[in-house]
VMD Tcl script that builds the backbone (N, CA, C; Angstrom):
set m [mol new atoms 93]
animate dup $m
set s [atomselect $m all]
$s set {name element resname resid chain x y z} {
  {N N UNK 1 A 50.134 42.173 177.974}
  {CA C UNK 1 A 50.088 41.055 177.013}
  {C C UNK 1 A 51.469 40.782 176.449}
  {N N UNK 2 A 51.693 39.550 175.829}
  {CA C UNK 2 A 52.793 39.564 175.229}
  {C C UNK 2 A 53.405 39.768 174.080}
  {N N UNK 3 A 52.594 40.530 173.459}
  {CA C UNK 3 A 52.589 41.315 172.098}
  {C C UNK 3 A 53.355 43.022 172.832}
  {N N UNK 4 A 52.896 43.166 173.566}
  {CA C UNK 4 A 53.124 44.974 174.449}
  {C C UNK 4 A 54.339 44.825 175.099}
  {N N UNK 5 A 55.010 43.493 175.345}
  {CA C UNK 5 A 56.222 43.510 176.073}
  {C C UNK 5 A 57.119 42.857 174.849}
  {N N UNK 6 A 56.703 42.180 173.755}
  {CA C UNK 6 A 58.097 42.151 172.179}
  {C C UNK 6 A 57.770 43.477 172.635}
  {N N UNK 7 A 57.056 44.755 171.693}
  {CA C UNK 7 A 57.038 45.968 171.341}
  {C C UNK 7 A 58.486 46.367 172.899}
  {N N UNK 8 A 58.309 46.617 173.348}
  {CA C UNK 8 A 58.720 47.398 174.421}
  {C C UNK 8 A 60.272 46.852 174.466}
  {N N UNK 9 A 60.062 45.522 174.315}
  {CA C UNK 9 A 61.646 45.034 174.417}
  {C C UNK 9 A 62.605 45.550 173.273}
  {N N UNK 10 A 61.772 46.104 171.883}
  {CA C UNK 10 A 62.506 46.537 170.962}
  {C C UNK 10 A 61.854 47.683 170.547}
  {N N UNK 11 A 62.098 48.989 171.729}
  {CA C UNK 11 A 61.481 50.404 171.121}
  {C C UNK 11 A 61.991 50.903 169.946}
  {N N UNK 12 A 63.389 50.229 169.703}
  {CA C UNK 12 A 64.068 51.098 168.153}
  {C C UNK 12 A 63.806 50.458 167.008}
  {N N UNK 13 A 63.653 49.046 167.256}
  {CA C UNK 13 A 63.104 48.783 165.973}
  {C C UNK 13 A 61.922 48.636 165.590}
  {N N UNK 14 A 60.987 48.539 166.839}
  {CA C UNK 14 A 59.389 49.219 166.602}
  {C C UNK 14 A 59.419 50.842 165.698}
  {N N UNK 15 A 59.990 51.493 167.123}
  {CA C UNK 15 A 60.079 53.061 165.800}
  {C C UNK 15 A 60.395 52.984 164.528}
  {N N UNK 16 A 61.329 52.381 164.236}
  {CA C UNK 16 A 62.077 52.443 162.971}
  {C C UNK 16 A 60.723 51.800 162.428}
  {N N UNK 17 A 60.154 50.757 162.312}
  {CA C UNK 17 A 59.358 50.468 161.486}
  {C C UNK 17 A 58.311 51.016 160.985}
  {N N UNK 18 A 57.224 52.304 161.886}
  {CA C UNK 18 A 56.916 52.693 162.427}
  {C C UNK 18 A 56.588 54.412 161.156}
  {N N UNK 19 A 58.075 54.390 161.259}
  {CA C UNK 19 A 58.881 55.425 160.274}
  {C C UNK 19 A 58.684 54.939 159.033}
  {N N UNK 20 A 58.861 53.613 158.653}
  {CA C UNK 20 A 59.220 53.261 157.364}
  {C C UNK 20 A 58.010 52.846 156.958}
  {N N UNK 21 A 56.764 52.491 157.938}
  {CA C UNK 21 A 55.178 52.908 157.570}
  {C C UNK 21 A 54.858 53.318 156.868}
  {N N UNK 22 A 54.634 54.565 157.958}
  {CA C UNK 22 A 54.666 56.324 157.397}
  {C C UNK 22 A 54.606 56.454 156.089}
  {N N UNK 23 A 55.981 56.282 155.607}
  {CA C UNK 23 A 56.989 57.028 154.813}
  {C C UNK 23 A 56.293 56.124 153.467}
  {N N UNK 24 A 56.302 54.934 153.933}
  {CA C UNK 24 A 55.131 54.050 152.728}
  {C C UNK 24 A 54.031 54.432 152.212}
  {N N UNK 25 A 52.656 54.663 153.097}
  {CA C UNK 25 A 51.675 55.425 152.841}
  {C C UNK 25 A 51.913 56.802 152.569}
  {N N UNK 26 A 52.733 57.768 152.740}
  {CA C UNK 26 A 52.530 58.687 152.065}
  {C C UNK 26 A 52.824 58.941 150.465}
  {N N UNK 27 A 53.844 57.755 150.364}
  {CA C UNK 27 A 54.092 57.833 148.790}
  {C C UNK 27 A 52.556 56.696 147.781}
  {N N UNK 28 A 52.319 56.064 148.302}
  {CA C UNK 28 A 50.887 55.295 148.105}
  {C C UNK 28 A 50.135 56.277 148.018}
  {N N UNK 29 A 49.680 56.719 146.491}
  {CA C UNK 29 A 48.372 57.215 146.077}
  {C C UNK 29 A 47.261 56.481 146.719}
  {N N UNK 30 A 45.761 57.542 147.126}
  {CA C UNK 30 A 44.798 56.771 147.707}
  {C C UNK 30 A 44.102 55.654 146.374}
  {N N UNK 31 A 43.477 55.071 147.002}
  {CA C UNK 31 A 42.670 54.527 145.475}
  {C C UNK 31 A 41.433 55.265 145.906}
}
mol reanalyze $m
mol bondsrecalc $m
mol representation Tube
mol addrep $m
Protein backbone atom coordinates (compact mmCIF):
# COMPACT_ATOMS: atom_id res chain seq x y z
CA UNK A 1 0.00 0.00 0.00
CA UNK A 2 1.04 3.41 -0.11
CA UNK A 3 0.99 4.25 3.38
CA UNK A 4 3.87 0.98 3.90
CA UNK A 5 6.08 2.47 1.20
CA UNK A 6 5.99 6.67 2.89
CA UNK A 7 6.84 4.45 6.16
CA UNK A 8 9.71 2.61 4.50
CA UNK A 9 10.93 5.53 2.46
CA UNK A 10 11.56 7.29 5.85
CA UNK A 11 12.71 4.43 8.41
CA UNK A 12 14.47 7.27 10.61
CA UNK A 13 11.97 9.43 10.90
CA UNK A 14 9.28 6.80 11.37
CA UNK A 15 11.60 5.48 14.32
CA UNK A 16 12.24 8.66 15.68
CA UNK A 17 8.63 9.26 15.98
CA UNK A 18 7.97 6.10 17.15
CA UNK A 19 10.45 6.93 20.17
CA UNK A 20 8.92 10.16 20.87
CA UNK A 21 5.45 8.07 21.20
CA UNK A 22 6.72 5.95 23.63
CA UNK A 23 8.37 8.41 25.59
CA UNK A 24 4.81 10.41 25.55
CA UNK A 25 2.68 7.70 26.96
CA UNK A 26 4.85 6.78 29.49
CA UNK A 27 4.90 10.15 31.10
CA UNK A 28 0.80 10.31 30.53
CA UNK A 29 -0.80 9.13 33.72
CA UNK A 30 -3.58 6.46 32.85
CA UNK A 31 -7.02 7.99 33.44
Amino acid sequence: TAGCDDYHAKPVHFSKLVEQMEALLENVPEA
